[in-house]
C-alpha positions in Angstrom: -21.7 -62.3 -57.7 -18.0 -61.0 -58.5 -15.1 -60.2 -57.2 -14.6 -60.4 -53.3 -12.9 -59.1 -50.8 -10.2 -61.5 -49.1 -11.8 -61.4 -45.8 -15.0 -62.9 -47.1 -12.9 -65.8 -47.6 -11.9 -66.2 -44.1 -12.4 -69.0 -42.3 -13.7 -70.8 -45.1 -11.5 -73.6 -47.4 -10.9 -72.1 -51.2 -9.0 -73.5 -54.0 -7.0 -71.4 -56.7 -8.1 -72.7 -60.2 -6.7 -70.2 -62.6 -3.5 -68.3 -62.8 -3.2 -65.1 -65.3 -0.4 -64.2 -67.0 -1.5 -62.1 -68.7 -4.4 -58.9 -68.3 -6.4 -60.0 -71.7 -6.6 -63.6 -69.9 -7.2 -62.6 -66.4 -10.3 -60.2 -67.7 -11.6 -63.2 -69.4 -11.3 -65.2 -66.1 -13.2 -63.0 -64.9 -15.9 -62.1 -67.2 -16.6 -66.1 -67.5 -16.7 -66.3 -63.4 -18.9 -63.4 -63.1 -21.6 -64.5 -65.8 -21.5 -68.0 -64.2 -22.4 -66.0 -60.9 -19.3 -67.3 -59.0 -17.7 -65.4 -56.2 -13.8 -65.6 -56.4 -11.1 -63.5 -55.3 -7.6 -62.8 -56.9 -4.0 -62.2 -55.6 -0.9 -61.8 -57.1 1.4 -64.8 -57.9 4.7 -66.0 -59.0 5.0 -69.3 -61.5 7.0 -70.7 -63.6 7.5 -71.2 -67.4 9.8 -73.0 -69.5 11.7 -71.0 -72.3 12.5 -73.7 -74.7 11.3 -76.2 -72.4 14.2 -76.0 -70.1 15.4 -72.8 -69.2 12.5 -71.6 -66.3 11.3 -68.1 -65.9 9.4 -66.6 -62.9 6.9 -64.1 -63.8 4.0 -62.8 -61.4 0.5 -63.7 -62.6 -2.8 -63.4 -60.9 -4.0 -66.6 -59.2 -7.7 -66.9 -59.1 -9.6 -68.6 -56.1 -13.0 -69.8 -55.5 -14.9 -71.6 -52.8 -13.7 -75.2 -53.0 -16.7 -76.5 -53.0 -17.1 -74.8 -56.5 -13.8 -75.3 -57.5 -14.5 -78.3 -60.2 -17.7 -76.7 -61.8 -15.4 -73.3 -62.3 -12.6 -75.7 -63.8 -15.1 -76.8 -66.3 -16.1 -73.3 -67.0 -13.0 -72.3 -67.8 -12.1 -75.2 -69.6 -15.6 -74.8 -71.9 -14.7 -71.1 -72.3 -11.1 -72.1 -73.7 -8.8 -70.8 -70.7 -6.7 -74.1 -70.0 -3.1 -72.3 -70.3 -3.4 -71.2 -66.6 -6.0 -73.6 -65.5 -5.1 -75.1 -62.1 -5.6 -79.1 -61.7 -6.7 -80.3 -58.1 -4.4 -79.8 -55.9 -4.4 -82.1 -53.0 -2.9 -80.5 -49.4 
């Protein structure tokens, strides 16, 4: 299990639970996903940091998703394997 295609996604509910900003971090979202056997797909996003803690900056990032029924054991993956700088809380629609 790996990397998907978006339209194996389709029609079914998935939850972003990591965003990348950089390659060394997203490669290390996905090595943790693969070994965990966890089928996710990525896609290019903006968000925001704070220079200083004020002044924001957009950068684009790469937004991990999962099946949302997996989304809090992948959380706790990444968490274990020390990726919380992107990590992506529950977000509720």
């Amino acid at each position: 299990m790996a990397l998907v295609d978006p339209d194996d996604f389709t029609d079914k509910e998935v939850a972003r639970v990591y965003i990348a900003g950089r390659l060394s971090e997203a490669k290390r979202v996905e090595q943790t996903l693969s070994e965990n056997s966890i089928d996710y797909m990525v896609d290019a996003e903006p968000f925001e940091v704070r220079l200083l803690g004020i002044l924001p900056m957009q950068y684009e990032g790469l937004a991990f998703y999962v099946l949302s029924g997996q989304a809090d054991f992948c959380r706790d993956l990444l968490q274990r394997a020390q990726l919380v700088t992107g990590l992506v809380e529950e977000e509720f629609q």
